[in-house]
Backbone as CSV, one residue per row, in Angstrom:
resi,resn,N_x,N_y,N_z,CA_x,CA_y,CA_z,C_x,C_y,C_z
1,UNK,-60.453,22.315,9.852,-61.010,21.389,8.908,-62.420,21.041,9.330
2,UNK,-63.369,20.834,8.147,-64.332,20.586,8.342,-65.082,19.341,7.529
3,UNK,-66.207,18.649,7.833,-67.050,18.191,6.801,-67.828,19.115,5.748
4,UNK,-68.011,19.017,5.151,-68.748,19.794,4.076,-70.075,19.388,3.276
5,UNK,-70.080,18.604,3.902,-71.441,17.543,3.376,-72.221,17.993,3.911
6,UNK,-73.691,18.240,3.243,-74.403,19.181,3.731,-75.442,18.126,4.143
7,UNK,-75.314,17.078,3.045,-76.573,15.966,3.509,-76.009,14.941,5.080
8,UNK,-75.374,15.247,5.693,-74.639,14.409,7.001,-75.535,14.645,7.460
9,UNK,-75.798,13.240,8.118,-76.347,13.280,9.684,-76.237,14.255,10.809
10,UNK,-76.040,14.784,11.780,-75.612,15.217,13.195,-74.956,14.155,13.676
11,UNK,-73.659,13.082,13.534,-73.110,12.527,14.270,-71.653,12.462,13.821
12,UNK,-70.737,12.177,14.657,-69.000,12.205,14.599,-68.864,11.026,13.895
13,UNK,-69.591,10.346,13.410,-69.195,9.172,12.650,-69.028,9.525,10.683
14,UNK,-68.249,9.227,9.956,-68.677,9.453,8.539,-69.318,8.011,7.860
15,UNK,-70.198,8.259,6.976,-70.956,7.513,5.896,-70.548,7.309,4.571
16,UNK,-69.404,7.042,4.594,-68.449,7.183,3.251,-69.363,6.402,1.436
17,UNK,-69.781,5.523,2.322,-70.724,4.758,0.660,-72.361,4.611,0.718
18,UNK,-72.667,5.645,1.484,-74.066,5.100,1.845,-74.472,6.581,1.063
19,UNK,-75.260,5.915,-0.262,-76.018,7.470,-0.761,-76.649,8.136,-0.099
20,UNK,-77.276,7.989,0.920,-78.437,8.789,1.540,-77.170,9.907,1.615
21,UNK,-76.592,9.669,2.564,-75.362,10.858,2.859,-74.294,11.848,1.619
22,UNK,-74.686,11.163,0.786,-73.200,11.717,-0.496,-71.872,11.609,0.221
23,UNK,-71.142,11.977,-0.912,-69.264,12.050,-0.340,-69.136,12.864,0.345
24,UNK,-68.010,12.251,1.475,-67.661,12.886,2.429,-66.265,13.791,1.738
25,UNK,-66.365,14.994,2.036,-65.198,15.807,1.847,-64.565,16.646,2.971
26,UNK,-63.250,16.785,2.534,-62.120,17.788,3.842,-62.405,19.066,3.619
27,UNK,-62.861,19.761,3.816,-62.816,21.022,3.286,-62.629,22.231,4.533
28,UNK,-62.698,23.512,4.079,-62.549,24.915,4.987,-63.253,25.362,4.290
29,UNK,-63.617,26.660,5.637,-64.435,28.055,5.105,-65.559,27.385,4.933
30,UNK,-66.698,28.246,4.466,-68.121,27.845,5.150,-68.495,27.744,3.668
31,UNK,-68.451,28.006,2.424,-68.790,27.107,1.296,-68.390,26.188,1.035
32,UNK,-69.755,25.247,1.028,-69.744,23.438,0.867,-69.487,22.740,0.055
33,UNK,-69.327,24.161,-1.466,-69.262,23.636,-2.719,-67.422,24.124,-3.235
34,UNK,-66.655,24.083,-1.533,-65.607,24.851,-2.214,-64.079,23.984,-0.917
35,UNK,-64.457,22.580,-1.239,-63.599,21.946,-0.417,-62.270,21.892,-0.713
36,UNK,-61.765,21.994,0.377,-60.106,21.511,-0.112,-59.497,20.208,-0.522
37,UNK,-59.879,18.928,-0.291,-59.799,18.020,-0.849,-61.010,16.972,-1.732
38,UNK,-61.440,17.732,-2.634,-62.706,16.685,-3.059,-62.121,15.081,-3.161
39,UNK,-63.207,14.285,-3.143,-62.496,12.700,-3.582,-61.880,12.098,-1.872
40,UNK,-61.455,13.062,-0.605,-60.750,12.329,0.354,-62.186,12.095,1.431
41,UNK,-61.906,10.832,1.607,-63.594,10.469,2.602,-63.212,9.825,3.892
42,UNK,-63.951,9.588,4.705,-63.910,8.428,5.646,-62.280,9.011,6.890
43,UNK,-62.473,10.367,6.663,-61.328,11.123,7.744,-61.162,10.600,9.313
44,UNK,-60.377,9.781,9.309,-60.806,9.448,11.674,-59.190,9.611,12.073
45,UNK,-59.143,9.271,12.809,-57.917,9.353,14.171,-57.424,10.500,13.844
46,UNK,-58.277,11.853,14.082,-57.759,12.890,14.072,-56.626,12.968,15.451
47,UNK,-55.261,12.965,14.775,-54.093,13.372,16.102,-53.929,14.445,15.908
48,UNK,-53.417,15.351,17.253,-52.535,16.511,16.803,-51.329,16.306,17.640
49,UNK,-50.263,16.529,16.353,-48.621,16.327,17.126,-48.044,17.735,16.687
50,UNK,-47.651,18.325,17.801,-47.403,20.338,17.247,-48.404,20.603,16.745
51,UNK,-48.526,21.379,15.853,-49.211,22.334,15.293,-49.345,21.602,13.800
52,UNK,-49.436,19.908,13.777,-49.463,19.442,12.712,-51.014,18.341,12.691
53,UNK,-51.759,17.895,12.099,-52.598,17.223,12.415,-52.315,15.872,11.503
54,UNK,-52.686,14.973,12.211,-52.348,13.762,11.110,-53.546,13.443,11.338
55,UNK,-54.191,12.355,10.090,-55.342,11.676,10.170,-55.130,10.836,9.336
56,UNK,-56.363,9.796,9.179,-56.258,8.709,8.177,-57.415,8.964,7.665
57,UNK,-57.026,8.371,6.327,-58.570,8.981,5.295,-58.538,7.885,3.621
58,UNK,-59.242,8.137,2.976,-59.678,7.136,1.944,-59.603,8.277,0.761
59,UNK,-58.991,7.342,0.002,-59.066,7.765,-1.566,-59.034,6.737,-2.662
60,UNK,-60.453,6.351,-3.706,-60.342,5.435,-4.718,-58.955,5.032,-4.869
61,UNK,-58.103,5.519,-5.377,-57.138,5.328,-5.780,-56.286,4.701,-4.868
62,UNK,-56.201,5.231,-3.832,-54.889,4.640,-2.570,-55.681,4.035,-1.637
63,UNK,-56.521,3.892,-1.502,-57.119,2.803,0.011,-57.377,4.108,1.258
64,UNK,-57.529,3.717,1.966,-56.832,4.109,3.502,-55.253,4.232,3.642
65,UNK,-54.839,5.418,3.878,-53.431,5.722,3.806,-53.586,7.128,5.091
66,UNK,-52.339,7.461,5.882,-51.920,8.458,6.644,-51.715,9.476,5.842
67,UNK,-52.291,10.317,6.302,-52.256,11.863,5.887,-52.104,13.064,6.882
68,UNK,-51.498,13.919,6.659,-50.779,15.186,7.410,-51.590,16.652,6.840
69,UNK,-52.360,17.625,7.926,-52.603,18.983,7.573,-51.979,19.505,8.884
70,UNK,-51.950,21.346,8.326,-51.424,22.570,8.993,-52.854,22.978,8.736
71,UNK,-53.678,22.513,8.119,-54.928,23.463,8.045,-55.779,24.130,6.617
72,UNK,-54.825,23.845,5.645,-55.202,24.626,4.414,-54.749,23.658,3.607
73,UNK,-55.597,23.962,2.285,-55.308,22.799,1.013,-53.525,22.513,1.142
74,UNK,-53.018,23.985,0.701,-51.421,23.550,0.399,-50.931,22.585,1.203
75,UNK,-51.638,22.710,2.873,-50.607,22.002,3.647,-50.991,20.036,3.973
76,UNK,-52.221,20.238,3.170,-52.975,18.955,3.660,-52.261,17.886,2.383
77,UNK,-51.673,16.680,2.763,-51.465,15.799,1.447,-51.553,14.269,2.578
78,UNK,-51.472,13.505,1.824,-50.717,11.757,2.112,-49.413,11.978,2.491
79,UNK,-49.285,11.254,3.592,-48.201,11.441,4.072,-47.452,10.701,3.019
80,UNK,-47.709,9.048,2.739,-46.681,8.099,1.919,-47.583,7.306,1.931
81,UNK,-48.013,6.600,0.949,-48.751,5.034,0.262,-47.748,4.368,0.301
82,UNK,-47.928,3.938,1.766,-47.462,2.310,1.836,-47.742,1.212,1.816
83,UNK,-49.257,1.294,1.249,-49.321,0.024,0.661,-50.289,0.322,-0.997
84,UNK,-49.295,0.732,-2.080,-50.015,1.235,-2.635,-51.005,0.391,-3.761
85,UNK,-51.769,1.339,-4.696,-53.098,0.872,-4.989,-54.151,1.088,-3.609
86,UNK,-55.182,0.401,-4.579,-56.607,1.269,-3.679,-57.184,0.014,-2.409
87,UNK,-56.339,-0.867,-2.178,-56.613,-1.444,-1.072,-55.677,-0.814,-0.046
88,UNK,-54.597,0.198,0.258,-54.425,0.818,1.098,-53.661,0.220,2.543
89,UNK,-52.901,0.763,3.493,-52.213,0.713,4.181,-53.580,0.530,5.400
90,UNK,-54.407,0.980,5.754,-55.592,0.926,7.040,-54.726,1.253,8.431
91,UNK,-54.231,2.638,8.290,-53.229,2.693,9.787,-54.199,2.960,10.932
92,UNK,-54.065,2.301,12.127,-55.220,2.461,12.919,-54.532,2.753,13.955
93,UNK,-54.970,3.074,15.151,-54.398,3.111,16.493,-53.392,4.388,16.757
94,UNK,-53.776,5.406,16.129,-52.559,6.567,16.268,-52.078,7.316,17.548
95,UNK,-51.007,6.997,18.134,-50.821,7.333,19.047,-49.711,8.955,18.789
96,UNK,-49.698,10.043,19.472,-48.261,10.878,19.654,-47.581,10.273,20.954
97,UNK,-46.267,10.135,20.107,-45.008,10.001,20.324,-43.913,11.107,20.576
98,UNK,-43.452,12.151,21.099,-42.654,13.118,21.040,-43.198,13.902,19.910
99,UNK,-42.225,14.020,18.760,-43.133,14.791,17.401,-43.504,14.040,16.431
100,UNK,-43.581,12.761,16.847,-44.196,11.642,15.909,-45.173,10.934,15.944
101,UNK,-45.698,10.520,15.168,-47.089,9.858,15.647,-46.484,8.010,15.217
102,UNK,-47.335,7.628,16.027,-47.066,6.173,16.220,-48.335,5.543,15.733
103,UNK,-47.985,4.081,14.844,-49.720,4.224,14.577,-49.316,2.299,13.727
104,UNK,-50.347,1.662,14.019,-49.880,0.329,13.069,-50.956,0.412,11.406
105,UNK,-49.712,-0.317,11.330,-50.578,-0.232,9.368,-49.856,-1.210,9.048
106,UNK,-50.294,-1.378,7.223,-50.038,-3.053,6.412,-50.030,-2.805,5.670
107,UNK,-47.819,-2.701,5.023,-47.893,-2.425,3.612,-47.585,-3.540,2.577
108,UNK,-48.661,-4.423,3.036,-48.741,-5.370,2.160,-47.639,-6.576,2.196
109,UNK,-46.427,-6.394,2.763,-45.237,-7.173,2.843,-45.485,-7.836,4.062
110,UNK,-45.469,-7.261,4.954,-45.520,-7.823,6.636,-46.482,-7.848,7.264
111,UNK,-47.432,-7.490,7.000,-48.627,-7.583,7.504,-49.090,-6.639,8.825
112,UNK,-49.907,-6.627,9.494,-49.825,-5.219,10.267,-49.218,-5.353,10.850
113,UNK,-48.944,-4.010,11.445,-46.848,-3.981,12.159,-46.914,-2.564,12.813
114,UNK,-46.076,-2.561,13.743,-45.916,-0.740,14.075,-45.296,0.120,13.051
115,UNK,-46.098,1.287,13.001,-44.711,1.940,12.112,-45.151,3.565,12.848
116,UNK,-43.600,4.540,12.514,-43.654,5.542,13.427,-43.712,6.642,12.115
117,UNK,-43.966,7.756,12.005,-43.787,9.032,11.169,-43.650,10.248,11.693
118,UNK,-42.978,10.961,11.231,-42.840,12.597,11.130,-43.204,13.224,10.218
119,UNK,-43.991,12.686,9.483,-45.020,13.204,8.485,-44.148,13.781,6.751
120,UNK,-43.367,12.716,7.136,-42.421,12.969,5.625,-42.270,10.941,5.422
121,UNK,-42.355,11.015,3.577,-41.922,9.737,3.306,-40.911,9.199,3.579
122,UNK,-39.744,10.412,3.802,-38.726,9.585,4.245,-38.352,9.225,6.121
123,UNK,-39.498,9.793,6.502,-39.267,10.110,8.100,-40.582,8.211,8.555
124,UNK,-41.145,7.834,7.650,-42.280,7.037,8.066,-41.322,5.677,7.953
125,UNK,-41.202,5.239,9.141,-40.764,3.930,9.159,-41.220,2.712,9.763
126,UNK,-41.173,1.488,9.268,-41.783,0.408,10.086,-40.652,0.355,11.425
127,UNK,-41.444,-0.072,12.581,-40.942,-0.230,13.867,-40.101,-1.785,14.211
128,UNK,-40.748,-2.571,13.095,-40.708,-4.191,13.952,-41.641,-4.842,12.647
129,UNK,-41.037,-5.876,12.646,-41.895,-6.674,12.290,-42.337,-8.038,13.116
130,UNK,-42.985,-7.488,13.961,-42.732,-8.860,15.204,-43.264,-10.250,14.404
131,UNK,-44.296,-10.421,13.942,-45.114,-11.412,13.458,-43.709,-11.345,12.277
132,UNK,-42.907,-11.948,11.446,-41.985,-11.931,10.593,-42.986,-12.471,9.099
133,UNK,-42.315,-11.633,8.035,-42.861,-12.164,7.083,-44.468,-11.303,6.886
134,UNK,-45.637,-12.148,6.012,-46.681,-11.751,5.541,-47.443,-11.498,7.109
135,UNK,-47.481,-12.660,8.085,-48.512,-12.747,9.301,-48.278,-11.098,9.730
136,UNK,-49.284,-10.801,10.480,-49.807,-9.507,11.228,-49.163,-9.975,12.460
137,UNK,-48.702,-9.126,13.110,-48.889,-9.233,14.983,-50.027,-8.521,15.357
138,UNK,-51.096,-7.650,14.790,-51.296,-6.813,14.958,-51.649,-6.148,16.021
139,UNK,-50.782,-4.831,15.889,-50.118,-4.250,17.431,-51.458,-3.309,17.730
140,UNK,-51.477,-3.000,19.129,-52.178,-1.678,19.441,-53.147,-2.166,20.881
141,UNK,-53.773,-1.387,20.935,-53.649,-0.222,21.325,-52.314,0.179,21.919
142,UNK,-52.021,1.426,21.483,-50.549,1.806,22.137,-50.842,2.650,22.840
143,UNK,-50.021,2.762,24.450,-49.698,3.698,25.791,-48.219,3.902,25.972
144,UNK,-48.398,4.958,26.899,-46.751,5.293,26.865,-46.774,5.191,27.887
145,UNK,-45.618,4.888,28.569,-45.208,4.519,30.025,-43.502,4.961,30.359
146,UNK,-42.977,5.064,31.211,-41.712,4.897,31.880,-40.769,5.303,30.547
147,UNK,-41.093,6.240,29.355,-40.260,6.413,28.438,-39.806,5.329,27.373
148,UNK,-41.068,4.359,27.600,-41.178,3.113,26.360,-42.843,3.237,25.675
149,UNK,-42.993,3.279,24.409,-44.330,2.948,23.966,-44.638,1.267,24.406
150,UNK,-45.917,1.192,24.606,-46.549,-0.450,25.038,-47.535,-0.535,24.654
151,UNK,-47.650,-1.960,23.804,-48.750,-2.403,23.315,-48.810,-3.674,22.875
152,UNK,-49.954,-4.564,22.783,-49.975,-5.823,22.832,-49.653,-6.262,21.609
153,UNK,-49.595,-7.398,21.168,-48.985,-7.819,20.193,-48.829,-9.405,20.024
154,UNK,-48.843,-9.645,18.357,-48.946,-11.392,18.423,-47.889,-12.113,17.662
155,UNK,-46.368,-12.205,18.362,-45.420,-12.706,17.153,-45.553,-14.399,16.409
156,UNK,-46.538,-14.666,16.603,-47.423,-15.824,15.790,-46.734,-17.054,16.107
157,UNK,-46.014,-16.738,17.636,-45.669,-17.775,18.331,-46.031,-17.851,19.186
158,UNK,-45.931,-17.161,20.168,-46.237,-16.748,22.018,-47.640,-16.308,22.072
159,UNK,-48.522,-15.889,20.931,-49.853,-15.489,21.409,-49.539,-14.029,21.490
160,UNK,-50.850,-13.672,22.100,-50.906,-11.680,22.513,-50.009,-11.351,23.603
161,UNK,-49.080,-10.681,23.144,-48.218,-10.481,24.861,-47.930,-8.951,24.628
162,UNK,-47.062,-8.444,25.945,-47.048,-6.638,26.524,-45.522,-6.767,25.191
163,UNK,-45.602,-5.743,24.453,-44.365,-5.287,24.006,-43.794,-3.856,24.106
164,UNK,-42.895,-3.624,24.338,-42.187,-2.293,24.084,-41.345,-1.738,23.657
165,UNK,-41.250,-0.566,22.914,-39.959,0.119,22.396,-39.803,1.320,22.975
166,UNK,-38.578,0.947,22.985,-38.289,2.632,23.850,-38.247,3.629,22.814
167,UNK,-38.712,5.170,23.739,-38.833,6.153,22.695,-37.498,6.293,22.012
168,UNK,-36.597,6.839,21.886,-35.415,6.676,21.236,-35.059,5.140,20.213
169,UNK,-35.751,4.496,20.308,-35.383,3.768,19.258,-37.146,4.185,17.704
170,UNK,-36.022,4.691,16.481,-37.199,5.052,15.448,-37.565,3.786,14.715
171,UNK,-36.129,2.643,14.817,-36.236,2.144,13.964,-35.990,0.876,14.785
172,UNK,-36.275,-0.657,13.963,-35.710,-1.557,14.514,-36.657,-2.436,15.280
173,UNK,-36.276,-3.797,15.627,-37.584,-5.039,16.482,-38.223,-4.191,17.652
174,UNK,-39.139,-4.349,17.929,-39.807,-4.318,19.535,-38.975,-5.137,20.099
175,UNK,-38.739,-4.897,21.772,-38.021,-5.734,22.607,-39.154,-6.461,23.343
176,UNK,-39.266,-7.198,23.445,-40.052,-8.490,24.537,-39.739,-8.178,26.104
């Protein structure tokens, strides 16, 4: 995968609304006028889990939402709009997890929260809702340690404290 924007700067950063630059597009192969996703901008936390790449990226329509490529148009889509409409899920902090990527986002109900994926809608699940309700905990940076993910967190009682879930659990609270 590439940028395709011919007017870009030289830097790893994208310029998603700033005309000088034009739209940022996903594209392959070395014609600029022949992208694989026109319309998807603002591409970052490139992970790779296997031979799968996840990233987060922008589309009018859906916000900031998680998205999954193998490399080629067919294989590149949204993983799942979970928070849909064009204000978007904003999953940040993507960590790999075994064959999953770990990553916090806000689908609008709970506010930011962990949630884990295997790059299917039905495989993307929230982790916890530590903060309960609308409040955020919002989790991250996440490390892996001793066979538990860890990362700080604010259950909108105790302040920022160490939380963890063990890898084997997909679903279900963070333990304290």
């Amino acid at each position: 995968m590439r940028d395709v924007n011919p007017k870009r700067l030289p830097n790893p950063n994208f310029y998603p609304n700033d005309p000088r630059f034009g739209p940022e597009q996903i594209g392959e192969g070395s014609d600029p006028s022949d992208p694989v996703l026109a319309g998807v901008s603002q591409a970052r936390d490139l992970t790779l889990v296997g031979g799968r790449l996840f990233f987060v990226a922008f589309r009018p329509e859906t916000g900031t939402e998680l998205w999954i490529s193998e490399g080629t148009a067919e294989t590149t889509h949204m993983v799942t709009d979970l928070r849909p409409g064009p204000r978007g899920s904003a999953p940040q902090f993507l960590k790999v997890v075994g064959h999953r990527v770990v990553f916090a986002a806000d689908d609008g109900l709970s506010g930011l929260e962990p949630w884990s994926s295997d790059g299917t809608p039905e495989g993307t699940v929230r982790l916890g809702d530590i903060a309960p309700g609308r409040d955020a905990s919002t989790p991250g940076a996440f490390s892996i340690a001793n066979g538990q993910l860890l990362f700080g967190a604010d259950d909108g009682e105790h302040g920022r404290e160490l939380w963890a879930i063990p890898f084997g659990d997909v679903v279900g609270a963070a333990v304290r």
